[in-house]
N, C-alpha and C positions, 0 to 999 in steps of 0.2 A: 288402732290401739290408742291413736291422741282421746279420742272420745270418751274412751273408756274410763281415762282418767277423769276428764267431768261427771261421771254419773256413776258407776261401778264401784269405783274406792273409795267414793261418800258413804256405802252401805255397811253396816255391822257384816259380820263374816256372817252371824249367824241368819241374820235374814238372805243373804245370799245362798245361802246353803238351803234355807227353808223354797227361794225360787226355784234352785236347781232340783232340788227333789221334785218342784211341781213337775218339769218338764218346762219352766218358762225361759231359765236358761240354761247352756251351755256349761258342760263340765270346765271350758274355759276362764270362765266367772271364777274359781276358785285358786286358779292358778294366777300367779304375781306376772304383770307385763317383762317381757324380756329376760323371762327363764333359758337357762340353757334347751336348747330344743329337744332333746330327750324326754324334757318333762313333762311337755305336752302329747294329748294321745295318740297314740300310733296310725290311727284315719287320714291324718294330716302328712304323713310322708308315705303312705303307701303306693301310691300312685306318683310314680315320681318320672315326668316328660324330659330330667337335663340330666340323665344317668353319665353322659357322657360331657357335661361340664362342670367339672371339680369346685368351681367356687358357686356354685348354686347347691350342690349337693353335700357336698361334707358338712358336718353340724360345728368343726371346731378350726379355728382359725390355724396358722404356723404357730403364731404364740401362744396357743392357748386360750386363748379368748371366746366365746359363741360368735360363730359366723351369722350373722343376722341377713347375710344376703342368701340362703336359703328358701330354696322354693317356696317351703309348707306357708316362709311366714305371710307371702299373700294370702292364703286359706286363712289363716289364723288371724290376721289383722281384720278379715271380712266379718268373720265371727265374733271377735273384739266390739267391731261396729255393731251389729243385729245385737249382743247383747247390751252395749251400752244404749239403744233406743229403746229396747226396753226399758232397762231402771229409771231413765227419762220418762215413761208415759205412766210406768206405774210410780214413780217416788219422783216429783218434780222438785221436792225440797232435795234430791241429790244434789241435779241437775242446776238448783240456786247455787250451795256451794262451791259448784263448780265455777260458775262465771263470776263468784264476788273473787275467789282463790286467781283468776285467770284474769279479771280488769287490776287485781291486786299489783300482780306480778309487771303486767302490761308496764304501770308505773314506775318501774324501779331502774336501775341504769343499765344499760347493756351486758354489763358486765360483773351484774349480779346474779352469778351461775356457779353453779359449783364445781363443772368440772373447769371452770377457766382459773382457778384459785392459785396451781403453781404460775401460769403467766401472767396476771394481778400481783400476784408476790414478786416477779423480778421488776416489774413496771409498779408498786402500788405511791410512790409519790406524784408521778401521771398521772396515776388513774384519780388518786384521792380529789387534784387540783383540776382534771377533768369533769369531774361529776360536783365538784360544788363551784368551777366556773358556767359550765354550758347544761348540765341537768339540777342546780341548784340545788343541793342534797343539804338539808340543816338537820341540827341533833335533836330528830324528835322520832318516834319509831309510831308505825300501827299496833298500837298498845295490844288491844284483843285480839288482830288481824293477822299479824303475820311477826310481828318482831321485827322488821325492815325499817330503815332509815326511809324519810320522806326526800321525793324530790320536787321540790318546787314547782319550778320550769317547766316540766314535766305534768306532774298533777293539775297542776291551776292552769302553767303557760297554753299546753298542746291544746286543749279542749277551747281555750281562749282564742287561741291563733286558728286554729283549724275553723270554727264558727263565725269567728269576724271573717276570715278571707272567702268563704261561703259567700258570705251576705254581700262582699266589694264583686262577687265577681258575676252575682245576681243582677243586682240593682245598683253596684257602685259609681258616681259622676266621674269625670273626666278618665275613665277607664276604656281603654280602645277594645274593637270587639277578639280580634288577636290576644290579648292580655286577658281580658274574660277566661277564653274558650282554654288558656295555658292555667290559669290559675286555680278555676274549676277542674281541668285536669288533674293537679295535685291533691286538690284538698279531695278527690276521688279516690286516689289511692291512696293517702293516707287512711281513710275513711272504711274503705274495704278494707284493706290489710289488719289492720286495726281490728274491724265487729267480725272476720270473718276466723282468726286467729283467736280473739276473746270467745267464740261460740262453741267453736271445737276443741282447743286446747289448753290445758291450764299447766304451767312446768315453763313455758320461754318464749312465755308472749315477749318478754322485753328483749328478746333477741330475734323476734320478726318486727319489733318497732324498729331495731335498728336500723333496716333494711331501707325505711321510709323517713328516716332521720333530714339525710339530705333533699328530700323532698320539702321536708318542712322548713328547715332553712329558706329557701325565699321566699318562703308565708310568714315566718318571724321578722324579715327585712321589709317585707308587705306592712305588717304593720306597725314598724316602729317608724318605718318615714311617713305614712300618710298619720298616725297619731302625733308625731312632732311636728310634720305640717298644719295641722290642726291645733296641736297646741301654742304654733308661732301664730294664729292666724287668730286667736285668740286673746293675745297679749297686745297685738296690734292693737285688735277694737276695743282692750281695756286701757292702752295709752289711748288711743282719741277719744275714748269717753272722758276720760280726765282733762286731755287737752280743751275739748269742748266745753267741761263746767268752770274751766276759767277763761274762756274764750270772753 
């Protein structure tokens, strides 16, 4: 279903409509993700293997709610898939939408999601002095993009950090080969987590960043002592150049 949102909900309804009359996609294509399950066609729970396990089978929670753990929605989620490669081979400008919507999001704080709004509300002076101490959040918004607040740290830092610690764990001096092979570890899963969440899903990339947060942490410690080291090593050889011209 994640896919689907990159490529499927970029399209006009009515070009979707105009697909599914060809036969290119699925009466799916026209139904909104995460319908109550009723409202998807009846093919998808006909055949039904867990008659005899209630919370796979029943379409409606205790509360009320759609049970989404429901057999069909493996069938359904598969077909989500086959039609969202679709609208990707045929409409690649979806498929753009989708990943500038999805590195958009990637960028913002963790805790820029909707349903987490009433736990933000009891915590939001944390949250505020969380996200403009350690994701740098200042008042400027993605004008045409998105309406979101920028995060600094985040936008500039992570791609900053993750890149430099690449190149130290490449080719960096006085780096043990232990410290390489960990460091490069990280900046891998940051790196996959990252393009592989930006490709498929667009809705809470910044809540699979989260996940890699603490990873990047000793890549941000990576490079503020080897830049402070550099920057003191720097200041040296600008005192002994001075020293020297009144020597």
């Amino acid at each position: 279903m994640n896919f689907w949102v990159m490529t499927g909900e970029n399209l006009p309804q009515a070009e979707l409509k105009r697909l599914v009359n060809a036969g290119e996609l699925s009466q799916l294509s026209l139904i909104r993700r995460f319908s109550p399950i009723d409202a998807y066609p009846k093919e998808y729970r006909e055949v039904n293997p867990f008659s005899d396990v209630p919370v796979l089978t029943q379409t409606r929670r205790s509360t009320g709610e759609t049970n989404y753990n429901h057999f069909s929605i493996v069938a359904i989620s598969r077909q989500y898939l086959r039609d969202g490669l679709t609208v990707a081979g045929k409409h690649p400008e979806a498929y753009a939408k989708g990943l500038i919507r999805s590195t958009t999001v990637y960028f913002l704080s963790s805790s820029d999601y909707a349903l987490l709004e009433p736990n933000k509300t009891a915590i939001a002076r944390i949250n505020r002095l969380f996200d403009r101490a350690c994701y740098g959040k200042i008042p400027v918004r993605w004008a045409q993009l998105s309406g979101r607040p920028v995060f600094l740290f985040i936008l500039v830092g992570l791609p900053l950090v993750t890149v430099y610690a690449f190149a130290v764990g490449v080719k960096g001096k006085s780096v043990s080969r232990e410290q390489r092979v960990l460091i490069l570890y990280l900046v891998l899963n940051v790196v996959y987590v990252g393009g592989v969440s930006n490709l498929i899903e667009a809705g809470e990339n910044n809540r699979m960043r989260f996940v890699t947060d603490p990873m990047t942490i000793p890549l941000v410690g990576l490079f503020i002592s080897r830049t402070w080291a550099f920057a003191l090593k720097l200041k040296a050889s600008f005192v002994r150049g001075i020293a020297d011209g009144y020597a």
